[in-house]
ZAMARGU-4260 file (C-alpha; in steps of 0.2 Angstrom, whole numbers, plus 5000, padded with zeros to 4 digits):
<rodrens>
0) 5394/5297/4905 | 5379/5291/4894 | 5374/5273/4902 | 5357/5279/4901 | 5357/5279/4881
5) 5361/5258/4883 | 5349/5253/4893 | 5333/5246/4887 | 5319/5256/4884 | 5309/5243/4892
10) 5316/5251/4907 | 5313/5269/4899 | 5294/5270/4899 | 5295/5290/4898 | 5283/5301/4888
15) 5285/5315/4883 | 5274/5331/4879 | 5271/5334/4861 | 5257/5349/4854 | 5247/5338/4842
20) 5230/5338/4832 | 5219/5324/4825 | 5219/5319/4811 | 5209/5308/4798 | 5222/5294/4786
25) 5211/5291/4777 | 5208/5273/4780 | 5197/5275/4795 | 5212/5278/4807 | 5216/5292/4815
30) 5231/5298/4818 | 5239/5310/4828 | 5248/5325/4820 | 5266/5329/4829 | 5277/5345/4826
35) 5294/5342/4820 | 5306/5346/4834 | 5308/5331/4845 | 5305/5333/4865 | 5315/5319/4876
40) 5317/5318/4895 | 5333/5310/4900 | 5340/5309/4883 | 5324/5296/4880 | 5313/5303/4864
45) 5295/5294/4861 | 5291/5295/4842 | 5271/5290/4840 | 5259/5297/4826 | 5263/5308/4812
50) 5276/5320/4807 | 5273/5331/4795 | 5287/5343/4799 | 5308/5338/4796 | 5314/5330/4810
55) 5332/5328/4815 | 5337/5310/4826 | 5355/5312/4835 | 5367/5301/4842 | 5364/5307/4860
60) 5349/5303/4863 | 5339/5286/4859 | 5323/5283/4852 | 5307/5273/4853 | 5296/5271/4841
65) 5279/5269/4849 | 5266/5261/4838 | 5265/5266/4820 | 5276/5280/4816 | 5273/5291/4801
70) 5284/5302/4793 | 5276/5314/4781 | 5256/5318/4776 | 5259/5308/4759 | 5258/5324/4749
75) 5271/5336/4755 | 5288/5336/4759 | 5296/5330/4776 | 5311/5321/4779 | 5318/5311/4793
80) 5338/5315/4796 | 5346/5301/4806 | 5366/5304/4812 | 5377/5290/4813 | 5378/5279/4827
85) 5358/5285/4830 | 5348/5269/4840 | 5331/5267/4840 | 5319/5254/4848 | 5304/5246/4841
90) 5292/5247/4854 | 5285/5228/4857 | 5269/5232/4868 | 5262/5242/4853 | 5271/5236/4838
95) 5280/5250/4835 | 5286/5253/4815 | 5292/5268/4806 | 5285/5273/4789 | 5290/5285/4777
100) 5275/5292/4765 | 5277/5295/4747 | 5284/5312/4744 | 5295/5312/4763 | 5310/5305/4764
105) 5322/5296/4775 | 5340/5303/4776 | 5348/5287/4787 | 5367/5293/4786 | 5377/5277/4795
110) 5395/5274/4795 | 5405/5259/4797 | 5412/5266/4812 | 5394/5271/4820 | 5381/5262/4809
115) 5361/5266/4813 | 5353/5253/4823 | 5334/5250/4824 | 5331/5234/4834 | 5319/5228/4850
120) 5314/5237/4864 | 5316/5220/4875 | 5330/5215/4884 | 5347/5208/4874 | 5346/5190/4878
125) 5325/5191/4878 | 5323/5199/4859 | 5317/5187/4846 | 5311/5188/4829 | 5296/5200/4826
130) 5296/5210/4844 | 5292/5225/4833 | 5287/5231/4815 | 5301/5237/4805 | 5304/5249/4789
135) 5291/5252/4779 | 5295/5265/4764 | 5282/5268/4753 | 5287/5278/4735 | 5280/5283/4719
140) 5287/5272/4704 | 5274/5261/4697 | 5271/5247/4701 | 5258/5232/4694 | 5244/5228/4707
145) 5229/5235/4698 | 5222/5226/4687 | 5208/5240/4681 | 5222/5254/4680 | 5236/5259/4667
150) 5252/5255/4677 | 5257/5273/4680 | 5239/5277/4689 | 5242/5262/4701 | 5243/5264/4718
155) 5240/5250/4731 | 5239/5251/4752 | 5253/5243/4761 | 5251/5230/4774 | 5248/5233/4792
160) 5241/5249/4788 | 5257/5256/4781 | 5248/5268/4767 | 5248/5269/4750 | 5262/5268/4737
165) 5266/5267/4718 | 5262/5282/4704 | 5271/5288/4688 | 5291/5294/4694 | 5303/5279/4692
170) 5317/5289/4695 | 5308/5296/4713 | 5318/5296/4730 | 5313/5292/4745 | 5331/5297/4753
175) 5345/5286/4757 | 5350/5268/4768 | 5365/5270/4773 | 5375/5261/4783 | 5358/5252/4795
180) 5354/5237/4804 | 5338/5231/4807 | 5332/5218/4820 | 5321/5207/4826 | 5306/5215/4818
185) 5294/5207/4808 | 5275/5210/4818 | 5262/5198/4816 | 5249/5212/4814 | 5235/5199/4807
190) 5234/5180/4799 | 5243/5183/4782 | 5247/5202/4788 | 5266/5201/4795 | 5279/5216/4793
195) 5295/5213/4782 | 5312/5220/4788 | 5311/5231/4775 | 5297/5235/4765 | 5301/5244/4748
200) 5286/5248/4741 | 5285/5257/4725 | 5300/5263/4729 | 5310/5274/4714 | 5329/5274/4706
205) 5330/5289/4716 | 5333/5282/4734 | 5350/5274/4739 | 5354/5260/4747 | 5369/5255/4752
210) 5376/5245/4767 | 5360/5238/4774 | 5358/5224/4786 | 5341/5215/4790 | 5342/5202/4804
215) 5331/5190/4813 | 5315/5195/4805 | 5299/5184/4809 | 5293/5186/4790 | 5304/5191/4773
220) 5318/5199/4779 | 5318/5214/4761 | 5303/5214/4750 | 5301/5225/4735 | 5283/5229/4729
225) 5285/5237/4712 | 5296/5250/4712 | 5314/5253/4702 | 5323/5254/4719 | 5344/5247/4718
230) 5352/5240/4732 | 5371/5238/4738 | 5380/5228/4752 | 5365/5220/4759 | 5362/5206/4771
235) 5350/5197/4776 | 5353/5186/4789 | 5340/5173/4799 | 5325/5179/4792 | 5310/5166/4799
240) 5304/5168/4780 | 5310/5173/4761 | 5325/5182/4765 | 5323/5192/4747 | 5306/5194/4739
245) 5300/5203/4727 | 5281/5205/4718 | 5271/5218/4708 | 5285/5223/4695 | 5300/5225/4702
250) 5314/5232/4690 | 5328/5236/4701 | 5346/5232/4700 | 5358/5226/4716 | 5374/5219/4719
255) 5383/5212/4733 | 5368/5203/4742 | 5371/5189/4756 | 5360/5179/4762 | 5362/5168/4777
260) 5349/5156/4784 | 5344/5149/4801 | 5340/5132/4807 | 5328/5134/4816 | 5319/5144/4802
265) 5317/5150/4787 | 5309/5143/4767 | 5319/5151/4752 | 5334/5162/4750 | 5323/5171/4736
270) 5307/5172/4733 | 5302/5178/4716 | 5285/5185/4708 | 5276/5196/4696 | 5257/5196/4699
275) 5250/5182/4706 | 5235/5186/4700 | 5240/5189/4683 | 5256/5184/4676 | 5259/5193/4664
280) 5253/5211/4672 | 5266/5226/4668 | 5278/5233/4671 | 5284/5215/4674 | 5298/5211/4690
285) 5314/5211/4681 | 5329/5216/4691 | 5346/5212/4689 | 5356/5205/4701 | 5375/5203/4703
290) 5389/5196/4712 | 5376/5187/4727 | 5380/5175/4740 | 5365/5165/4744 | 5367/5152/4759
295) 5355/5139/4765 | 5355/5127/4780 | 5358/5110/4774 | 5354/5101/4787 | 5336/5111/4792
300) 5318/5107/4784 | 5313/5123/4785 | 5328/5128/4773 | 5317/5126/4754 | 5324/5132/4738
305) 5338/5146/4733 | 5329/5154/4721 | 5311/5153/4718 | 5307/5161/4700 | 5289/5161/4697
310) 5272/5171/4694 | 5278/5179/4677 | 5295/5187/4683 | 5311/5190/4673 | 5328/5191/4680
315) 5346/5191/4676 | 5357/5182/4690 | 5375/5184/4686 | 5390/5182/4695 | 5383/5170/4710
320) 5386/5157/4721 | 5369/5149/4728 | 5375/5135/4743 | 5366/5124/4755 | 5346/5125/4753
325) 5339/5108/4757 | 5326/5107/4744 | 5335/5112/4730 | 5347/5125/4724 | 5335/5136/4710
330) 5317/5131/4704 | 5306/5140/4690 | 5287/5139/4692 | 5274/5145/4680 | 5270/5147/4660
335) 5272/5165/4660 | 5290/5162/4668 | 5296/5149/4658 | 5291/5161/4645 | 5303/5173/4650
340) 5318/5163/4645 | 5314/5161/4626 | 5309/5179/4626 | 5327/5185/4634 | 5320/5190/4651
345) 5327/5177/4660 | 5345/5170/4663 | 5357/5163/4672 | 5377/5169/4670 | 5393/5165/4678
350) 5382/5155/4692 | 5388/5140/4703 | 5375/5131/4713 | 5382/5119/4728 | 5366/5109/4735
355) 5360/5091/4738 | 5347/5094/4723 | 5353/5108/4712 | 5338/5109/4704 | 5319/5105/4707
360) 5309/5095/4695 | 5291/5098/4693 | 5279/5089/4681 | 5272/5107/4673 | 5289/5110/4669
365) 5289/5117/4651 | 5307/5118/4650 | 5323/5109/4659 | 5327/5118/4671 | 5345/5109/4673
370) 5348/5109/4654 | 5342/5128/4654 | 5356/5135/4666 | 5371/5124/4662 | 5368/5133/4642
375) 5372/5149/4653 | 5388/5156/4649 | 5399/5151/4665 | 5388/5142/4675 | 5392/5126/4682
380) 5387/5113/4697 | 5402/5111/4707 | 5408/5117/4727 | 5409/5133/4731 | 5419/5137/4745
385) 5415/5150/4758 | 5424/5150/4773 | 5413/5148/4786 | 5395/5149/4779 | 5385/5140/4793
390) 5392/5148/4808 | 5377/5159/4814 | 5385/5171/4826 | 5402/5175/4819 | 5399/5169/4800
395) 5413/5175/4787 | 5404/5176/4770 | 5422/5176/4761 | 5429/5163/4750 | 5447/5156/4756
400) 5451/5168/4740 | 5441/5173/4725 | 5430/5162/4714 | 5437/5168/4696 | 5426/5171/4681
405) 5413/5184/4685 | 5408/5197/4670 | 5403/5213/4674 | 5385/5220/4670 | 5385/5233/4658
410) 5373/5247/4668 | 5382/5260/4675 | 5375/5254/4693 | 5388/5240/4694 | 5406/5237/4700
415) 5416/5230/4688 | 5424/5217/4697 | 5427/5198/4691 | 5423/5187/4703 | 5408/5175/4708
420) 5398/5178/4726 | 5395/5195/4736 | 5415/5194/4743 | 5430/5195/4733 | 5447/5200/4744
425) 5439/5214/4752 | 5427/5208/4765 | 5415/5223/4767 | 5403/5217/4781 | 5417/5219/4793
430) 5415/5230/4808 | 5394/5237/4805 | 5385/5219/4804 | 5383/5210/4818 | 5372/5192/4820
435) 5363/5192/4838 | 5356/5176/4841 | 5343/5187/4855
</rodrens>
């Protein structure tokens, strides 16, 4: 019998006794240095500090993550193996996050049977957005956020203490997401400092992920700083921010992507940047994104736009259905963006946009937004039906049957399929998401 591995670890506040040493991060904090092997009392193990040998998370045991949790020195070699059906709690009383260094790696190996959960310490029917800090994996493929630096020597230090990230190895690994739900996390460490679901930052090629569910977070619900990272079978549901962001050169690819907003929060379905400080700094964002389900609240203010394209990024959208924002459906901001679309680096394919306002029209607008993706091959303004897109606890993403007319991307990353939206007759969110209101 294992009812002790359900019960909130709120009601589990057990330490355990760990050999450790001090030492310096580097960024005036220190830390304390844990060995690899794991003790728990009454199948309850307290991760806190750093890690720098392998460490192994199994099913019959849970886990807290107490404070900031980091995996790896940020030079040598460690990795975090999670087993299916794995829990682990974000400790709210000290804004527990876990971090993966550059050089560790995170080996998170769900199923759709027994997906991994990392969720609130607090009490189901008490958790709310941002009870604890979330993901925060930090790579070494380049990334743009110096300004004094070639793009390959640029390394920047993550929010809420997280440690640095971005260097020279686009195809670098940082492990593999694999069938895991995140919720609820999202810390407000400072003003203008709060935690993402996910953070990818400089993240490489290398790293899979595939099956990956971020729900209820307080801020963006995935953000990609740099990096070359793809991404499968991802939803983001409820975020109290962006639900996909990206910044600092981004050149990833993903497919099937849902994204479901509250209304009780929430501003756009994607938020888009290069460098806000400079535009045009390189490696420029440019992912490519397929077969995406993007879904507003029509009847909320804090639902904004679908797709915010601005600060210099490219992107290629294809195969997507964008339904419900309140504001508008896609809007492009910024010279060097516009820019993008004379030069190639931006488009819009096989795209149908279902909103009030389909786009928004600005006065700096260099070029017709409208005018600009109706010349796309197979876009159009029309419905787009989707079963039951606003139902916030038991949502079905699928149309009644396929939208016709998708066209495959060429890279080898993607499924050739030929329908529009993240759901064709094979519904894969069944059975591993789930949409907790609490």
């Amino acid at each position: 019998m294992r009812t002790s591995l359900t019960l909130p670890l709120t009601l589990c506040a057990l330490a355990c006794d760990y050999g450790n040493a001090a030492g310096d991060t580097g960024n005036g904090v220190t830390e304390t240095v844990r060995p690899g092997v794991v003790d728990c009392t009454d199948n309850v193990c307290v991760l806190t500090g750093t890690y720098t040998e392998d460490l192994q998370l199994t099913p019959d045991n849970v886990y807290l993550l107490r404070g900031g949790v980091f995996i790896g020195d940020d030079e040598n070699p460690t990795t975090m193996h999670i087993d299916a059906g794995v829990r682990i709690y974000g400790e709210t009383s000290t804004d527990g996050m876990l971090v993966i260094r550059r050089h560790a790696n995170i080996m998170a190996m769900g199923t759709a049977e027994a997906p991994i959960v990392m969720t609130s310490s607090k009490e189901p029917g008490l958790r709310a957005r941002g009870d604890w800090g979330g993901l925060i994996i930090n790579g070494r493929a380049p990334i743009n956020s110096c300004a004094s630096k070639q793009p390959t020597d640029c390394e920047a230090f993550g929010e809420g203490g997280a440690g640095y990230y971005g260097g020279d190895d686009s195809d670098d690994s940082s492990g593999v997401l694999n069938y895991l739900r995140i919720e609820f996390a999202g810390t407000l460490v400072s003003p203008d400092n709060e935690l993402n679901g996910i953070a990818f930052q400089g993240v490489g090629a290398g790293t899979v992920i595939d099956y990956v569910q971020v729900h209820m977070n307080a801020d963006d619900g995935i953000e990609f700083f740099g990096g070359t990272a793809n991404a499968k079978h991802v939803v983001i549901s409820g975020a109290g921010d962006d639900s996909l962001d990206w910044t600092d050169g981004w050149q990833g690819q993903g497919q099937f992507i849902i994204v479901q907003q509250h209304d009780d929060s929430g501003d756009n379905g994607i938020e888009a940047d290069n460098n806000g400080d400079n535009n045009v700094a390189a490696p420029v964002s440019m992912p490519t994104l397929s077969n995406m389900t993007l879904l507003g609240s029509p009847d909320s203010e804090s639902s904004d736009i679908g797709l915010l394209i601005r600060e210099g990024t490219g992107v290629h959208v294809l195969n997507t259905v964008v339904k419900g924002f309140n504001e508008s459906c896609i809007d492009i901001d910024n010279d060097a963006t516009f820019a993008n679309i004379s030069g190639g680096d931006l488009s819009f394919s096989h795209t149908v946009v279902d909103c009030g306002t389909s786009f928004q029209v600005d006065e700096d607008d260099v070029t017709d937004v409208g005018a600009f993706f109706l010349s796309g091959e197979g876009n159009f303004v029309g419905a787009a039906d989707v079963i039951d897109p606003y139902n916030l606890t038991e949502p079905n993403f699928a149309p009644s049957a396929p939208i016709q007319g998708g066209v495959a991307p060429e890279a080898e990353f993607f499924d050739a399929v030929d329908y529009l939206g993240a759901i064709g007759s094979d519904d894969w969110t069944v059975g591993w998401t789930d949409y907790p209101a609490n």
